[in-house]
Each structure stands twice: as structure tokens, then as C-alpha cells.
PyMOL Python script that loads the backbone (N, CA, C, O; Angstrom):
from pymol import cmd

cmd.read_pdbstr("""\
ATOM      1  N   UNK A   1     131.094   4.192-163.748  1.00  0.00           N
ATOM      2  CA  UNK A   1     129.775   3.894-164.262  1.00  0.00           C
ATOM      3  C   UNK A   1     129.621   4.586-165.620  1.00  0.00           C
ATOM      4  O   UNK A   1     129.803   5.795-165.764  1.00  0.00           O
ATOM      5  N   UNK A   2     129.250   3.689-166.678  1.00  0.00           N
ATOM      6  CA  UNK A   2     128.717   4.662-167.923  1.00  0.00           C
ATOM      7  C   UNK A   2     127.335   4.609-168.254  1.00  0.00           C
ATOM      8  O   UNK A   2     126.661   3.603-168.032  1.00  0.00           O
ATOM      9  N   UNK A   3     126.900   5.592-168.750  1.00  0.00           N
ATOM     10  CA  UNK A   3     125.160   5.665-169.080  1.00  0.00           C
ATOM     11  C   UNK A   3     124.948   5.591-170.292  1.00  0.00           C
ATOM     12  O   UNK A   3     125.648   6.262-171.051  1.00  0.00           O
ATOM     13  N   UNK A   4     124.254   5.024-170.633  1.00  0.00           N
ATOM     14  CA  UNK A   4     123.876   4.685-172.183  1.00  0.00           C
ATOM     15  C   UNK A   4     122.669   5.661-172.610  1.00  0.00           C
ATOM     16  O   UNK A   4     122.299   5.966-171.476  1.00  0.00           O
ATOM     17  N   UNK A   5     122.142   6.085-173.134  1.00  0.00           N
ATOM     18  CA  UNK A   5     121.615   7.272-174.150  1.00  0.00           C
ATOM     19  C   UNK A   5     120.532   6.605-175.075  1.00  0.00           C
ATOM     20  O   UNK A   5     120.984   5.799-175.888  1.00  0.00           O
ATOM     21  N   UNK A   6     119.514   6.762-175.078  1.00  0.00           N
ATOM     22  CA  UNK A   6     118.307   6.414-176.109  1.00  0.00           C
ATOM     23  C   UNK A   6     119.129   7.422-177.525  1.00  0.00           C
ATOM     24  O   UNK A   6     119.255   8.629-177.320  1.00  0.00           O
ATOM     25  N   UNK A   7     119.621   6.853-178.842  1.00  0.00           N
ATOM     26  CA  UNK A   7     119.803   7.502-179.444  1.00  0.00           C
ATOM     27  C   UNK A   7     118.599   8.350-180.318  1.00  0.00           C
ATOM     28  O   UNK A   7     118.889   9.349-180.977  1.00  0.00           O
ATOM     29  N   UNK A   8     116.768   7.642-180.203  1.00  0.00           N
ATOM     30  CA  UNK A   8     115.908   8.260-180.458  1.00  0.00           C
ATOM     31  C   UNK A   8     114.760   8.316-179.855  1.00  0.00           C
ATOM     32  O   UNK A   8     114.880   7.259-179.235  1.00  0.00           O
ATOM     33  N   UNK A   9     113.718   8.719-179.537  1.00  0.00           N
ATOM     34  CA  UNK A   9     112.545   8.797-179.110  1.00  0.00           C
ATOM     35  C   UNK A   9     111.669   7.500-179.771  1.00  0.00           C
ATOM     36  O   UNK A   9     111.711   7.116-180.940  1.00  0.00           O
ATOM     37  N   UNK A  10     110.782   6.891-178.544  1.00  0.00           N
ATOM     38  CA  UNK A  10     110.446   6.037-179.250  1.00  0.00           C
ATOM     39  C   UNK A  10     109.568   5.226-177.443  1.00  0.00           C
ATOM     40  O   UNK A  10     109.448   5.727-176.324  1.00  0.00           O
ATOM     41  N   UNK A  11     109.189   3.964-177.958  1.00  0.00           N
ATOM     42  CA  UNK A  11     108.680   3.471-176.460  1.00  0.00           C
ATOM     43  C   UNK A  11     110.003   1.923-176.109  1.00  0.00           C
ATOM     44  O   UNK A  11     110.559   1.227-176.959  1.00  0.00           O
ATOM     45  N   UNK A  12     110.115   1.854-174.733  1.00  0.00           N
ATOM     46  CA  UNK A  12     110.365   0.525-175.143  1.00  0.00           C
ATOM     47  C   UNK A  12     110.371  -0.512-175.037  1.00  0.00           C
ATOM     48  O   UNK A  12     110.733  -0.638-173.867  1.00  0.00           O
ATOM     49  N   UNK A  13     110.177  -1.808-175.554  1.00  0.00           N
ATOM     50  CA  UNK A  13     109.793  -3.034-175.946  1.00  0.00           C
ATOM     51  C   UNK A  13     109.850  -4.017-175.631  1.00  0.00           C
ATOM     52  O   UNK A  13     108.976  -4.883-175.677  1.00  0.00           O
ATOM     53  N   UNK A  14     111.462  -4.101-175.043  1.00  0.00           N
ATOM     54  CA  UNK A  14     112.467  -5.295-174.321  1.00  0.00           C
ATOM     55  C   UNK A  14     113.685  -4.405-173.998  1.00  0.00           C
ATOM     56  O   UNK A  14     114.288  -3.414-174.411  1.00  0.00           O
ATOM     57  N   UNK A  15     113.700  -5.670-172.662  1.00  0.00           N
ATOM     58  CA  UNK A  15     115.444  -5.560-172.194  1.00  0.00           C
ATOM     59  C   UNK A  15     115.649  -6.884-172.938  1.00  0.00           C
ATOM     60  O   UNK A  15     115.022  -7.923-173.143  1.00  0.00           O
ATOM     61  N   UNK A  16     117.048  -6.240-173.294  1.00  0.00           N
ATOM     62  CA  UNK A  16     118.021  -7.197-174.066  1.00  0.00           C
ATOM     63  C   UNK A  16     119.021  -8.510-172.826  1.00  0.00           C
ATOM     64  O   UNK A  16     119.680  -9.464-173.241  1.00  0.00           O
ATOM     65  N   UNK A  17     118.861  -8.198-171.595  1.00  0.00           N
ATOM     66  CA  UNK A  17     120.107  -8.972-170.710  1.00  0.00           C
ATOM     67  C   UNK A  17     119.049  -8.768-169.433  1.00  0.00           C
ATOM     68  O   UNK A  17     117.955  -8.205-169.412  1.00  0.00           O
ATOM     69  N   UNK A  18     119.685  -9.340-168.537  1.00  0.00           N
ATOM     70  CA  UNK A  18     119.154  -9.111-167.456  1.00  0.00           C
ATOM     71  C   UNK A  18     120.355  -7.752-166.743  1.00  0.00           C
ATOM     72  O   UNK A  18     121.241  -7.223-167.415  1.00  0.00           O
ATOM     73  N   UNK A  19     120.071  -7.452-165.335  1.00  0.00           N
ATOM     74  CA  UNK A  19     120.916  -6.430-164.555  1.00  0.00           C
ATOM     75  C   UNK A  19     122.457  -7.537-163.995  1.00  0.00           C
ATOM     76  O   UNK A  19     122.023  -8.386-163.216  1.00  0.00           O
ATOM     77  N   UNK A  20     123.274  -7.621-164.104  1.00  0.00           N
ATOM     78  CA  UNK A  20     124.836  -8.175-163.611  1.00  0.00           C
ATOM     79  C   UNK A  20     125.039  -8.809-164.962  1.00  0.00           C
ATOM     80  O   UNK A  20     125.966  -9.615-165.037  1.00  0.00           O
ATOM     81  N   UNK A  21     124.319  -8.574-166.049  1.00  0.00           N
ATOM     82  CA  UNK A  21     124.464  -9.489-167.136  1.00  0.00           C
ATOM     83  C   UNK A  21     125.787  -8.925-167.788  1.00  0.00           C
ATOM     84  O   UNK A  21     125.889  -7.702-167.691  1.00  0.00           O
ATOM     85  N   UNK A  22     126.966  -9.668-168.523  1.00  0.00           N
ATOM     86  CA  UNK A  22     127.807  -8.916-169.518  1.00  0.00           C
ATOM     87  C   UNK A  22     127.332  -8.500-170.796  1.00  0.00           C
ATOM     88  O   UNK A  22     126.266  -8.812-171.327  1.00  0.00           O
ATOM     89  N   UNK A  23     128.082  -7.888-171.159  1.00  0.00           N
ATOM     90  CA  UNK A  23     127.673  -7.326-172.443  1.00  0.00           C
ATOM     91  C   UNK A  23     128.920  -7.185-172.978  1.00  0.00           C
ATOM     92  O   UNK A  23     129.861  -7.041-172.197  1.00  0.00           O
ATOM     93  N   UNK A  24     129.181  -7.203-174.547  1.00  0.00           N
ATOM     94  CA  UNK A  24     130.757  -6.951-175.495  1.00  0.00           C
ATOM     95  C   UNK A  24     129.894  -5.455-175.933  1.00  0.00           C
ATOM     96  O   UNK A  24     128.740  -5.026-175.912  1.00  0.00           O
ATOM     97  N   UNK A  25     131.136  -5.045-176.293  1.00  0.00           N
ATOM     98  CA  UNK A  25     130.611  -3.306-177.238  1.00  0.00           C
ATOM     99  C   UNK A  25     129.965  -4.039-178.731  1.00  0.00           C
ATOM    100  O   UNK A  25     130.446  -4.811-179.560  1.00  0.00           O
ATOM    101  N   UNK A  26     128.443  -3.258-178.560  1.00  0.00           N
ATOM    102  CA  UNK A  26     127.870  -3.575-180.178  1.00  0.00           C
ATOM    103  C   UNK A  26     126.812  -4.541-179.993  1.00  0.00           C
ATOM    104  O   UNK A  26     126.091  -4.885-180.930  1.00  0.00           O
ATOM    105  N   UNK A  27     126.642  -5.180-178.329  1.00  0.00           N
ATOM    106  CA  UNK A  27     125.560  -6.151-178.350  1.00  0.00           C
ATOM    107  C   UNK A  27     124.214  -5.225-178.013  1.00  0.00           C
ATOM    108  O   UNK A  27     124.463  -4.078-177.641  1.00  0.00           O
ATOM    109  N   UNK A  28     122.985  -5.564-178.095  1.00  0.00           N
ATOM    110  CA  UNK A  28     121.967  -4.655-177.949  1.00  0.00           C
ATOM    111  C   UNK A  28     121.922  -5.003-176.600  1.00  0.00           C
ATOM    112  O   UNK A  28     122.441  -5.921-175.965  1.00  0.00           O
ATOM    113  N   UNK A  29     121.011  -3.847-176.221  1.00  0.00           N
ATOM    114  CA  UNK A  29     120.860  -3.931-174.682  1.00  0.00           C
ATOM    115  C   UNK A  29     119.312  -3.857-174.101  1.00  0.00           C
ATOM    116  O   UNK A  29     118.967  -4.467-173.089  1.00  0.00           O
ATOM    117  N   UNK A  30     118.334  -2.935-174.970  1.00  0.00           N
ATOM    118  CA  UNK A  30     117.165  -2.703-175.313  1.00  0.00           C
ATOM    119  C   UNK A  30     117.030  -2.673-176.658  1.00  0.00           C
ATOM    120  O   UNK A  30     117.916  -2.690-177.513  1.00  0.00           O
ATOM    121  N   UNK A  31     115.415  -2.611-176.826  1.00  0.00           N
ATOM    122  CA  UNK A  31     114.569  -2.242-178.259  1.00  0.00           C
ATOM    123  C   UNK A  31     113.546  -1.345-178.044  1.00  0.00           C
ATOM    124  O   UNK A  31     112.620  -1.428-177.237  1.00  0.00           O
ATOM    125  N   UNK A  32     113.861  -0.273-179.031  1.00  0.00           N
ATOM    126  CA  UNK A  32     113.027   1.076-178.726  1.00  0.00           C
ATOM    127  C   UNK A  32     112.595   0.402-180.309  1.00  0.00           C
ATOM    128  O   UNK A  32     113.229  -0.013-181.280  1.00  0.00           O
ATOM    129  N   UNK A  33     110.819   0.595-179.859  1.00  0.00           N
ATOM    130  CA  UNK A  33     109.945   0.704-181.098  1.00  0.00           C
ATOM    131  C   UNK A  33     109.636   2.630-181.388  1.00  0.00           C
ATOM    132  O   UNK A  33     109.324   3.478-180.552  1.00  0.00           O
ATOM    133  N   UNK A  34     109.939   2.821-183.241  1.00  0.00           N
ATOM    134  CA  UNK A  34     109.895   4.238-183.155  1.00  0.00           C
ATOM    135  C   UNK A  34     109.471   3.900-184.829  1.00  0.00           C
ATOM    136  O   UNK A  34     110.060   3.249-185.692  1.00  0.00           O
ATOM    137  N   UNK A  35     108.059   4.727-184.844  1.00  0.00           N
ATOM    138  CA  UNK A  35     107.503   4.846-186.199  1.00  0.00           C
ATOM    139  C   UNK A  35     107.205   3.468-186.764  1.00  0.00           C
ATOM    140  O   UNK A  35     106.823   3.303-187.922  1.00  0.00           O
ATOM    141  N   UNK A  36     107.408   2.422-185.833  1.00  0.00           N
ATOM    142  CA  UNK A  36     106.915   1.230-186.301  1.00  0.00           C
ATOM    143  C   UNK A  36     108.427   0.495-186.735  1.00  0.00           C
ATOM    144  O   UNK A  36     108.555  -0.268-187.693  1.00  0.00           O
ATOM    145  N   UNK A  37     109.127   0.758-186.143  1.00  0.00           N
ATOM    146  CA  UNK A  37     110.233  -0.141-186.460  1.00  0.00           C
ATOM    147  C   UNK A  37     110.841  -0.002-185.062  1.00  0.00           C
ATOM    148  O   UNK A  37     110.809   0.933-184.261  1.00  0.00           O
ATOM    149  N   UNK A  38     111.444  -1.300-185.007  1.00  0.00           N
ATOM    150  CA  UNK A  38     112.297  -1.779-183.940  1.00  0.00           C
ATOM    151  C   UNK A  38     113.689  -1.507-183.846  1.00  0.00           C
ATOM    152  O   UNK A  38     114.400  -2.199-184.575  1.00  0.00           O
ATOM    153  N   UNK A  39     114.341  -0.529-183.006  1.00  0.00           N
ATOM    154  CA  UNK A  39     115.556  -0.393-183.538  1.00  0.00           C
ATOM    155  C   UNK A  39     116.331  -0.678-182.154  1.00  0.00           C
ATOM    156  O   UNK A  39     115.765  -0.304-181.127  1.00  0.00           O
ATOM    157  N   UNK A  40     117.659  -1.352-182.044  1.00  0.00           N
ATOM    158  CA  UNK A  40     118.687  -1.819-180.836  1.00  0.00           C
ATOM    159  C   UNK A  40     119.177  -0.511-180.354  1.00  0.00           C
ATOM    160  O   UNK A  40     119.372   0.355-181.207  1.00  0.00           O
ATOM    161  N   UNK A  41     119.404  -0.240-179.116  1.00  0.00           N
ATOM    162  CA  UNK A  41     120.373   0.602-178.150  1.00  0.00           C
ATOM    163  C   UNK A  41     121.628  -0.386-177.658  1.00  0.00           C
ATOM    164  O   UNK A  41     121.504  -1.237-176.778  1.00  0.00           O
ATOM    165  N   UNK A  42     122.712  -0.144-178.305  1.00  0.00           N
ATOM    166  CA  UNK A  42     123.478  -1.334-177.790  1.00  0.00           C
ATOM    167  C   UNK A  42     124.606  -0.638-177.096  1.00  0.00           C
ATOM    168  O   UNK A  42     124.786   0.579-177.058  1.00  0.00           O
ATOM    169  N   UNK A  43     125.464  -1.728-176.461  1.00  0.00           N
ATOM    170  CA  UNK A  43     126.663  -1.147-175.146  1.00  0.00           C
ATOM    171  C   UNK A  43     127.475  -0.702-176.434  1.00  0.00           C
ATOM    172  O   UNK A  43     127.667  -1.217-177.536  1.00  0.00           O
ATOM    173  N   UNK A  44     127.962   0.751-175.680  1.00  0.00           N
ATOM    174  CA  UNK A  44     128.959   0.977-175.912  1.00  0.00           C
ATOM    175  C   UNK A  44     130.212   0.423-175.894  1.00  0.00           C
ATOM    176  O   UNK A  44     130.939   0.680-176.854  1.00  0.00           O
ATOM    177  N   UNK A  45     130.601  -0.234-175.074  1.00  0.00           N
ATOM    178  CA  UNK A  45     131.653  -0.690-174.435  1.00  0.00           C
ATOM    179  C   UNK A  45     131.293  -2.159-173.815  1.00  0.00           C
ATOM    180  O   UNK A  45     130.160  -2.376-173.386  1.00  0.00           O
ATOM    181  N   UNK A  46     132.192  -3.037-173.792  1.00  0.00           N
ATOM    182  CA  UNK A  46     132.144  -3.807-172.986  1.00  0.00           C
ATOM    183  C   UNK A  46     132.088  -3.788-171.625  1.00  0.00           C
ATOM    184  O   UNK A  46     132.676  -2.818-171.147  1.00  0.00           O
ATOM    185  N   UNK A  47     131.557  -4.561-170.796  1.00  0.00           N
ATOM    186  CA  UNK A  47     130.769  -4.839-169.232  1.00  0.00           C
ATOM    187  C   UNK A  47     129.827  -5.587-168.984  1.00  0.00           C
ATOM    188  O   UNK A  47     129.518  -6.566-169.663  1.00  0.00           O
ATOM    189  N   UNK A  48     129.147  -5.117-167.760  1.00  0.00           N
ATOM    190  CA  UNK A  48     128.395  -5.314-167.199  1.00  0.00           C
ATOM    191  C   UNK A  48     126.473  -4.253-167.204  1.00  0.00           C
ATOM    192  O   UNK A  48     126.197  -3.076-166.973  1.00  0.00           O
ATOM    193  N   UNK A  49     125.918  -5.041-167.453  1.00  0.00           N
ATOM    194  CA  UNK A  49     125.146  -3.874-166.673  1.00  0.00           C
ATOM    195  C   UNK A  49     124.302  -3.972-165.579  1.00  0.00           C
ATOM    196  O   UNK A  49     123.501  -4.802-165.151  1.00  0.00           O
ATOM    197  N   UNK A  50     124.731  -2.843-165.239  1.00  0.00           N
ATOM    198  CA  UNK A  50     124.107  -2.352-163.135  1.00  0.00           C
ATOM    199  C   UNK A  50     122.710  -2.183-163.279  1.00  0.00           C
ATOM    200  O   UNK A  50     122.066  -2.623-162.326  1.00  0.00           O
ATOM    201  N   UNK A  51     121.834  -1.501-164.502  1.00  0.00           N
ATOM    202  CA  UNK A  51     120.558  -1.800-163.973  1.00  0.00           C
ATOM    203  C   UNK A  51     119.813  -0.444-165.429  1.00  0.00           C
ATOM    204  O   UNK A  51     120.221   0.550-166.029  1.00  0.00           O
ATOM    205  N   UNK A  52     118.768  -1.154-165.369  1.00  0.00           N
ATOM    206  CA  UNK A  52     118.061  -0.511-166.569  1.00  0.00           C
ATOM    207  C   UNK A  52     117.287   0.830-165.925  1.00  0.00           C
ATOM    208  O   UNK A  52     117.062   0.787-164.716  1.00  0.00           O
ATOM    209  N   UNK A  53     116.876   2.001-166.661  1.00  0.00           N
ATOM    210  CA  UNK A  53     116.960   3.231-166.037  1.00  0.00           C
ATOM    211  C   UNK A  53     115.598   3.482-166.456  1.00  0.00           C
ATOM    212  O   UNK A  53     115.037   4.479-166.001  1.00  0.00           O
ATOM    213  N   UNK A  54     114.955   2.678-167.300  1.00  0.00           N
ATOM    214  CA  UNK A  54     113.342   2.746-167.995  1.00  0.00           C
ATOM    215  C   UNK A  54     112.901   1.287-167.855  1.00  0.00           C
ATOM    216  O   UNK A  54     113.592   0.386-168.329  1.00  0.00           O
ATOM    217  N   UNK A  55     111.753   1.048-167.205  1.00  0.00           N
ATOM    218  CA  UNK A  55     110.757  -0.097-167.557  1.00  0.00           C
ATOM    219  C   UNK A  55     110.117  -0.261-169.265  1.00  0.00           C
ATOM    220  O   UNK A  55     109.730   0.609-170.045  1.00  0.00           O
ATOM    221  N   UNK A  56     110.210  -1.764-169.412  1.00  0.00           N
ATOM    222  CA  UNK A  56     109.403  -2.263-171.116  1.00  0.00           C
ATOM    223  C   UNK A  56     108.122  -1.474-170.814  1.00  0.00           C
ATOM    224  O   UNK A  56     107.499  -1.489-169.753  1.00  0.00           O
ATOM    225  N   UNK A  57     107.772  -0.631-172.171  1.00  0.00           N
ATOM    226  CA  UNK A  57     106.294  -0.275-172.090  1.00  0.00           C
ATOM    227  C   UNK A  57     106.756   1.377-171.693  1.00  0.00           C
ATOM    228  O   UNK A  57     105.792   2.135-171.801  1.00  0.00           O
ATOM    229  N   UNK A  58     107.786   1.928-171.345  1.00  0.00           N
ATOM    230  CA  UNK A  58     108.229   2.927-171.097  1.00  0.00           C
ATOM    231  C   UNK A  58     108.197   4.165-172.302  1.00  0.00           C
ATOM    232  O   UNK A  58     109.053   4.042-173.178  1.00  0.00           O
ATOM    233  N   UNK A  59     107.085   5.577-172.424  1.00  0.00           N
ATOM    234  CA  UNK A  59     108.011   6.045-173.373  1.00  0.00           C
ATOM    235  C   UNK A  59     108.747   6.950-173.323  1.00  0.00           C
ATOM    236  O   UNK A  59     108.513   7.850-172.517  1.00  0.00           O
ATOM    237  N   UNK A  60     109.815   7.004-174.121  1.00  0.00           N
ATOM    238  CA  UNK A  60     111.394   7.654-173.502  1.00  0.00           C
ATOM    239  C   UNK A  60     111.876   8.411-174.804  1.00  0.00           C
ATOM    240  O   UNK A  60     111.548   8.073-175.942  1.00  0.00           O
ATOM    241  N   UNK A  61     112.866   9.699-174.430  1.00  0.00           N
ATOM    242  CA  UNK A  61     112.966  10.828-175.162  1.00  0.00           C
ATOM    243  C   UNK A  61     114.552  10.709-175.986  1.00  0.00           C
ATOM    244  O   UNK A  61     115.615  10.126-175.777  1.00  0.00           O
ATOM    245  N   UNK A  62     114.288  11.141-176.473  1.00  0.00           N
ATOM    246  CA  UNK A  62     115.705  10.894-177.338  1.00  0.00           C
ATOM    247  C   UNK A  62     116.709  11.900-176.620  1.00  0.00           C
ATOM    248  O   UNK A  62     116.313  13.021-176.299  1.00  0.00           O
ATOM    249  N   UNK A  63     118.331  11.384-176.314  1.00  0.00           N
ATOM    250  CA  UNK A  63     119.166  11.128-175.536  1.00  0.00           C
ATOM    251  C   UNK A  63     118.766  10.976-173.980  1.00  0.00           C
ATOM    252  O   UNK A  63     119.531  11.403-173.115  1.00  0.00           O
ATOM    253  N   UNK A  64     117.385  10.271-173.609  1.00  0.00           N
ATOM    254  CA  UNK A  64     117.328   9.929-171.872  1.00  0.00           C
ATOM    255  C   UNK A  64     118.354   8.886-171.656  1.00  0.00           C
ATOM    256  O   UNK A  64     118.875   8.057-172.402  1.00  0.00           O
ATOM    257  N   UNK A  65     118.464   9.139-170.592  1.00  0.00           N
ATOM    258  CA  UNK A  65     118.928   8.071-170.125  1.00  0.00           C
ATOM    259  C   UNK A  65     119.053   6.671-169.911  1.00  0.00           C
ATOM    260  O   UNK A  65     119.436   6.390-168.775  1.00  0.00           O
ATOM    261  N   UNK A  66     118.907   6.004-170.439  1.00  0.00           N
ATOM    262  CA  UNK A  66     118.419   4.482-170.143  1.00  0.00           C
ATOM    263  C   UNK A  66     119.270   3.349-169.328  1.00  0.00           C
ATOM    264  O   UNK A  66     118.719   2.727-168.420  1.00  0.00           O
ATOM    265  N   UNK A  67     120.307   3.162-169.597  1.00  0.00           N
ATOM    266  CA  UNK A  67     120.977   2.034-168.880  1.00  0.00           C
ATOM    267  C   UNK A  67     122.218   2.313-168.492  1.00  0.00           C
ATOM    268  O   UNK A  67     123.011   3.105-169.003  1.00  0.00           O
ATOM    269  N   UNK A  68     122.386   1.424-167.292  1.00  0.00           N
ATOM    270  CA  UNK A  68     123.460   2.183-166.395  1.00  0.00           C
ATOM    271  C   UNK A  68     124.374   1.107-166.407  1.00  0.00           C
ATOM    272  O   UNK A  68     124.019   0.099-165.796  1.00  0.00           O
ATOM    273  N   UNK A  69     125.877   1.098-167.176  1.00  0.00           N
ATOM    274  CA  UNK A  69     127.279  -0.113-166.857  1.00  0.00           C
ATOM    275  C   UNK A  69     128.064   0.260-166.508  1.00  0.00           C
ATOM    276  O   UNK A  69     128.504   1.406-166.595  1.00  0.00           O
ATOM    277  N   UNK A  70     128.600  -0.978-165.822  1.00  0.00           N
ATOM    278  CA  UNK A  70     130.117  -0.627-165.075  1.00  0.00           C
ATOM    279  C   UNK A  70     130.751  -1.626-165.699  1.00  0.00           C
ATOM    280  O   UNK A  70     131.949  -1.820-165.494  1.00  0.00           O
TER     281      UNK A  70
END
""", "prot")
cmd.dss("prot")
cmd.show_as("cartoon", "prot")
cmd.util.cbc("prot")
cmd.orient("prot")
């Protein structure tokens, strides 16, 4: 399992995929709104992802946790 990391503080906006969805390394996965701009959290790595770790509307701390792939 790898965990993906809010790289900043911010709220957030959208899921990018649904949960069993694939993902390539570099696609976004969420959108954290921060200071008024929209910025992507994208996979590290190629997969899957098992399941989002914050609800849209969530606000979340820079390096939480957010999404969980296998």
C-alpha cells in the first residue's frame, strides 16, 4: 500500500478518480484549493487507488494523509 501526502495545506475540492480506479504516475488524484488557487495532488506511481483518506469540503494539513494505492 502507498499513501499519498497533501504536499500543502489547503481544503479539498474534488476527487480526481473514483476508489479501484487506475491511475499512471503524474495523473491528479485530488484538488486542494489553497490561497485561492487550485492545485493537483497527483499519484506517485502508477496503480490503483484503494480509497480516499479525506472527504471534498475537507480541510487538510500539509503532509496529511490523503489517499491510499496499491
Amino acid at each position: 500500500m502507498l499513501t499519498i501526502c497533501s504536499p500543502l495545506a489547503g481544503r479539498v475540492v474534488a476527487h480526481c478518480t473514483n476508489p479501484d480506479g487506475s491511475v499512471q504516475a503524474g495523473d491528479p488524484l485530488l484538488i486542494v484549493e489553497s490561497m485561492k488557487m487550485e492545485i493537483p495532488v497527483e499519484a506517485e506511481a502508477s496503480g490503483t487507488v484503494a480509497r480516499y483518506l479525506v472527504e471534498v469540503g475537507a480541510d487538510i494539513a500539509e503532509g496529511q494523509p490523503v489517499v491510499e494505492m496499491r
